[in-house]
Every structure is written in C-alpha cells, then in structure tokens.
N, C-alpha and C positions, 0 to 999 in steps of 0.2 A: 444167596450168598451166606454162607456158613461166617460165622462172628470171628473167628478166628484166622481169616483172611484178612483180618484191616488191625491185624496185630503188628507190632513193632518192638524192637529194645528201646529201652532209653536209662540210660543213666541218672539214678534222681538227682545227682549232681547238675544235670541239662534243665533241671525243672526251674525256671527262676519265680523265685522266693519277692524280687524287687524291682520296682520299674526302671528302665533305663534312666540315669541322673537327668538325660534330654530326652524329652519323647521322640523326636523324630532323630533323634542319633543311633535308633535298633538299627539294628543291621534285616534286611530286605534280599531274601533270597530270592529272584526271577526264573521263573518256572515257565517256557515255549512249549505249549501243545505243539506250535509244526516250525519251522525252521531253527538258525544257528545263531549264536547258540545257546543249546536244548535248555541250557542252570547256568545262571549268573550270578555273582554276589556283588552285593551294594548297598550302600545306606538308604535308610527311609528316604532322608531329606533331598535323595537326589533322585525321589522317585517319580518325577518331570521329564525325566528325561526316558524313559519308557512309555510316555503318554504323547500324545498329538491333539492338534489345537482339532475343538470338535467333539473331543471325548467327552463326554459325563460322568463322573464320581456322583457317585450318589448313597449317603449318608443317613445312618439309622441315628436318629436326636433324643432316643430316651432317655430318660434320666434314672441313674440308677438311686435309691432311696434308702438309707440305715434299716434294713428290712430283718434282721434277726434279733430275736429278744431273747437272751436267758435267764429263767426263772427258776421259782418254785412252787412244786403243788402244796396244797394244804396239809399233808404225810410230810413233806419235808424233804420230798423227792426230786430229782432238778426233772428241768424241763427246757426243752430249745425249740423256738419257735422261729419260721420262717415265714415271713408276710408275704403270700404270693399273690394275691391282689383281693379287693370287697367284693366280698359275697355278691353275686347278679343276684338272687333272689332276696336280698333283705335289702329295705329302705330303711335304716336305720343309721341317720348320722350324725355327727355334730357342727355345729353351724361356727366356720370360723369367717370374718369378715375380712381377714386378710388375706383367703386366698380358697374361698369357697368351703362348701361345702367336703368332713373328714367321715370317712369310713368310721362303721364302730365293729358290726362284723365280717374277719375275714375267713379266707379261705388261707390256708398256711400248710406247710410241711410242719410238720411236729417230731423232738424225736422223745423217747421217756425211755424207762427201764418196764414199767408198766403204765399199760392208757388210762389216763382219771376219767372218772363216771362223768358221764355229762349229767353238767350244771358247778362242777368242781370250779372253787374257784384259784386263781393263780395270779403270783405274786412277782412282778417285776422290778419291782422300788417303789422310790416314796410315793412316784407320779403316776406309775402306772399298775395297774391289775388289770386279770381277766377275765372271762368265766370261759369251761371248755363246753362246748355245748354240741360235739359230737363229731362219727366220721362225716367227711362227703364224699364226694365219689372218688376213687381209683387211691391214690396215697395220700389225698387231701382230706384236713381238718377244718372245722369250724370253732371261731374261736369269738369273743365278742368282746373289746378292750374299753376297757374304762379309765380317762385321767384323775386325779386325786390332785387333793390342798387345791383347786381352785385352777389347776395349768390347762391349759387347753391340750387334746387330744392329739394334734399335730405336734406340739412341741414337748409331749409328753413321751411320741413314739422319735421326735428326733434327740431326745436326751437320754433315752434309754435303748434305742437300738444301735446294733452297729453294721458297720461297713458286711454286706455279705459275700466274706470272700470264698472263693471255693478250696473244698477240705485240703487240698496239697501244699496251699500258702500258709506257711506255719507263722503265728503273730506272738501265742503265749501273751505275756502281760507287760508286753512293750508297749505302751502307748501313745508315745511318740511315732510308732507306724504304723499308728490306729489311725490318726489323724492325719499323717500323709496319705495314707489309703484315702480317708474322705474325698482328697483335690486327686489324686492320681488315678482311683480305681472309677474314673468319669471321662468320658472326652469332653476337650473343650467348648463342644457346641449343642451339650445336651440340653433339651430344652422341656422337656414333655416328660415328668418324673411317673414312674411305675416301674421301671426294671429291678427284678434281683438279682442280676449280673449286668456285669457291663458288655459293650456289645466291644469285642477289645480289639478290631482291627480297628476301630476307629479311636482306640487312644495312642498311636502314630504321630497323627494329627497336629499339631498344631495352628490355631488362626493365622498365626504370617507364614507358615508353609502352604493354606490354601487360598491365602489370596496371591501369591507369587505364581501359584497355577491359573488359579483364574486369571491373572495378569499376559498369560501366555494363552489363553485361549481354551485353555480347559474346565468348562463349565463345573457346577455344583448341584444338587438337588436334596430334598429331604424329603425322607420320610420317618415313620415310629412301628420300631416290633418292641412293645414291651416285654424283653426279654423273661419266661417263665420257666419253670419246670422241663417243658420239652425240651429245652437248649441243653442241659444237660444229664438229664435222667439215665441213666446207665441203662445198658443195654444189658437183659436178664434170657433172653431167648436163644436158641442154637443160633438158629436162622434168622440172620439182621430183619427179614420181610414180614415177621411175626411181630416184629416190635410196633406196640401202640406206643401212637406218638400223639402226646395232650396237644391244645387249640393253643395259639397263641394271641392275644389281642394286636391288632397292627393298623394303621392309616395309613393310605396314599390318597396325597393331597394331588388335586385338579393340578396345582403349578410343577409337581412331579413327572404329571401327566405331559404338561406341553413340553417339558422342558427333555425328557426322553423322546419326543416327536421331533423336534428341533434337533436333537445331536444326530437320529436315525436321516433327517433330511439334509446335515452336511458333510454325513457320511462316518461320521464318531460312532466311539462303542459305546455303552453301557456298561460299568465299570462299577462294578457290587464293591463297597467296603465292609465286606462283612457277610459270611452266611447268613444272619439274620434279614441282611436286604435282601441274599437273594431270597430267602423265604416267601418276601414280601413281595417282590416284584415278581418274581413266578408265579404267586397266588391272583397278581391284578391284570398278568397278561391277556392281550386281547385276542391270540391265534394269530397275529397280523404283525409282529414285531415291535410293537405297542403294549399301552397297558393302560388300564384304565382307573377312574379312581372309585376307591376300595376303602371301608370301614367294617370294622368285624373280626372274625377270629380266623385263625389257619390254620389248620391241622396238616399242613404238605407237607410230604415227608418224598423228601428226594434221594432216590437211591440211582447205583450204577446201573442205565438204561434208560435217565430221564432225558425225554427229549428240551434242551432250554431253549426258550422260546423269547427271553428278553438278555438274558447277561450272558453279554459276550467275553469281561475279563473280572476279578476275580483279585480282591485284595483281601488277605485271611492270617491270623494267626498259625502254630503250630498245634493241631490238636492230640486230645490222648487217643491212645487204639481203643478200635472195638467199641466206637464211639457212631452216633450219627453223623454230625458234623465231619468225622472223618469219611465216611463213607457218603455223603454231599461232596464233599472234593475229589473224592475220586471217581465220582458219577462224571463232575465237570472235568477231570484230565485225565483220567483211566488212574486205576488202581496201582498198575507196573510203576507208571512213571511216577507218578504223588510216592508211592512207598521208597520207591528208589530216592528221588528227592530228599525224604525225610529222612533216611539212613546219610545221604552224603550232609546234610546240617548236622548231625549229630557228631559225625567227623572234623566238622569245620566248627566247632564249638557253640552253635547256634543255641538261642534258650526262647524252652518250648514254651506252652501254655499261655495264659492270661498276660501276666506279666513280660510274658515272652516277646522273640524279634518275628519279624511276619515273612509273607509270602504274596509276590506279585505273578498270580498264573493269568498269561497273555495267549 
C-alpha cells in the first residue's frame, strides 16, 4: 500500500486544540462493518447502548508521565528532550523510598540545531542537569540525568518536565493549560506510569460512566502498552510495508486472561479501547480466540490484511493520514469505508486527533 492511500483533508480548524469541558460529552461516531445503519452519530456517554451485557472493554492503565525537558547545552544552544523510557542496558538509578527505585539513564528522542559531543553536559533548571552520552539505536538518544540542591530525581523530573503533548496541540506560555493538560491529557483509571502519550480513546472514559456499564452487564479488563515512539513516528517510506515499526513495552495480566475467556464463553465481544489494546491483545493472542498472558515488547505492526484473531470491536479516536494507526483501522473496517467515515465527520463537525471526539467501529 503506497502511503498516500490512507491520505485525507482535514481542516486545521477540525484539529482540537482542547478537551471536551465533559470527557464523555464527545460526540461518538458508530461505524457497522455489516448491517443498518452503516454511520451513526452519538454521544460518548450513551455509548451503552451500542454494547450488550457479555461484552468486554478492555482498557490500556498507563500512565502518561511529564516526559519532555527543555534545556540547554553548554554553547548556550536549546535542546528538547523526550523521556522515552530507561535505558535496558544501564543499571544505574536512584533509590527513592517513596516509590522505588528512579531511572538516571534514559533512552529519549532529542531535538538540537546541532548534536553535543557525548559527555556534554545539559542544563534544565536549578534541579535538574544532564550529561548527553550519545546516539542509540534508530532516532534514540541516551541521556543520563542528575537532580541538584538535594531534590530527589523523581521530583526533579516532575518539576521540570512537561505534559508531552503532540506537535499539533499549540500551548505557547499558557500555563493554566499546562496544568489542565496534567489531569486531562490522562484517563481516569491510569494506573502504571511510563507513557509519552496518552492512550486517548480512553480519555472518554469516565469512572461513573463505566461503572453504569458494568452495572448493565458489560464487563471491564486491564491491561498496560506503555505508549512509545512507535504510536506515532511518522511514516518516511513510499510504501506504508517498509515502515520499521519500534517495540513497545506491554502486560497482559492472567485476570485479563480469564476475563477475555469468560466474555468469549457468554458469547460477548472483545471491545479494544484503543489501538494501543489492540496492539496488545493481538500480540498475546492464542490462535484460539483467547489470549494469553504476555510481559515484554511488541513490535506488531497491523496493516490492511491482518487477520484479528482477538478484537472483534474497536473504540478509537480520529487519526492523522498517512499514519499507522490509520492504516490499523482500516486493516479492521477496510480502508473505503474508514475513509468515507472520516470525510462524513469532517462534514459533521467532528474534532480529530488526541483531544478529539472518537469512534465506535462494531
């Protein structure tokens, strides 16, 4: 599939900038693979009434973490750094007794005007520096951070990083929605902090909209893809089938396990909130309509022709073209009808991206 197949318009004006004032007041466009009818529109909060007692939602709990630092090199040069998770090869950390054991180095996206010699060191405020201590593989850096005056290393990187929101959400030096970003750009039920994005069909969500579901019969489950680099790396090749796609860390816990067996034996679907799940739950699949449980990295990369083997429906935001994530959704409803879809929301006022209203493909 040539990249220019999974293109769209969009009007930046469609792009939202801001979270709906209610999270579950977006608006929910329903998308039918096969009967009538084909595109619905509705609210999130009446998205119960599309589900059946049986089903399974099943929910990515990462936690997304103040992961971008901007600095300066010792030139006096800026520098923007992105924590995408600790180094596997360094055991180097700092002992905090509040909540374990803090990375000292990471593995980061970096951007500069020029790369500093490794060992350069860098400047993020009073609390925090760094030293750069070179490339690693593929767009990643390694960086090695150090807190200052006495502050511990955690609350060194939560006082000087911020919210990592992606390039289209313009902020400038508001910071009043710097700080709503903090509670807004998280779902409610994130539990397992490592992501630098958020996994954003599940900021929908909120706790008394899924306990009113589970009060109706529609179960819950968790899992964790600590959202990385793969979720949105842009696509640089003709051919979407050339694109390396990085690992992503993920768990599916045992009770994810039963609780997918149990919906498949009352006859329920499997109900991904999030590309992310399915990532997750296609990587733990057992060939059998099951899945098993699963600790480690994913590198699946789902294009049009994947056979799915666990998710049968499909709760998702609006993505950008020429995107993987777009091109995963239209693996799971074909490319015609997702594109079509996406052109009639753009009509209907729908607002795309992160921030944006979502999509229930059944």
């Amino acid at each position: 599939m040539r990249i220019e197949e999974l293109d769209y318009d969009l009007p930046r004006e469609r792009i939202a900038q801001h979270p709906c004032p209610e999270r579950d007041a977006s608006k929910l466009l329903v998308l039918r693979r096969n009967g009538e009818p084909a595109v619905e529109d509705a609210v999130f909060r009446d998205v119960g009434r599309f589900l059946c007692p049986g089903d399974l939602l099943v929910l990515n709990e990462t936690k997304v973490f103040p992961a971008r630092l901007e600095g300066r090199k010792t030139t006096g040069g800026a520098i923007e750094l992105l924590l995408v998770e600790p180094d596997p090869a360094s055991s180097a950390h700092e002992s905090d007794d509040r909540a374990g054991a803090v990375a000292r180095e990471w593995l980061c996206l970096a951007g500069f005007s020029r790369p500093p010699a490794p060992g350069s060191r860098l400047a993020f405020g009073p609390e925090l520096e760094g030293v750069y201590l070179g490339p690693a593989s593929g767009e990643l850096h390694r960086v090695r951070l150090e807190a200052q005056g006495g502050v511990m290393l955690r609350d060194a990187i939560e006082r000087r990083g911020e919210v990592p929101l992606p390039p289209y959400i313009v902020r400038g030096a508001d910071r009043g929605r710097a700080e709503e970003d903090r509670e807004r750009y998280q779902t409610e039920f994130a539990e397992s902090e490592g992501a630098i994005a958020a996994p954003t069909a599940g900021l929908h969500f909120t706790l008394p909209l899924l306990r009113r579901l589970e009060a109706d019969g529609i179960a819950t489950a968790r899992l964790t893809l600590h959202v990385g680099p793969a979720t949105f790396l842009p696509v640089r090749v003709p051919r979407i089938e050339d694109h390396a796609m990085p690992a992503e860390r993920y768990v599916v816990p045992a009770e994810t396990v039963s609780a997918v067996a149990r919906s498949r034996a009352a006859g329920g679907r499997v109900i991904a909130v999030g590309t992310t799940v399915v990532r997750a739950l296609e990587s733990a699949a057992d060939g059998r309509g099951g899945i098993l449980p699963a600790r480690g990295r994913t590198d699946l990369y789902i294009l049009p022709g994947h056979r799915f083997r666990v998710v049968d429906a499909l709760i998702t935001n609006f993505h950008l073209p020429r995107s993987t994530l777009l091109a995963m959704v239209c693996a799971f409803a074909g490319r015609d009808r997702v594109l079509s879809a996406y052109h009639r929301a753009v009509e209907a006022g729908y607002r795309f991206y992160s921030y944006g209203d979502a999509m229930l493909i059944l």
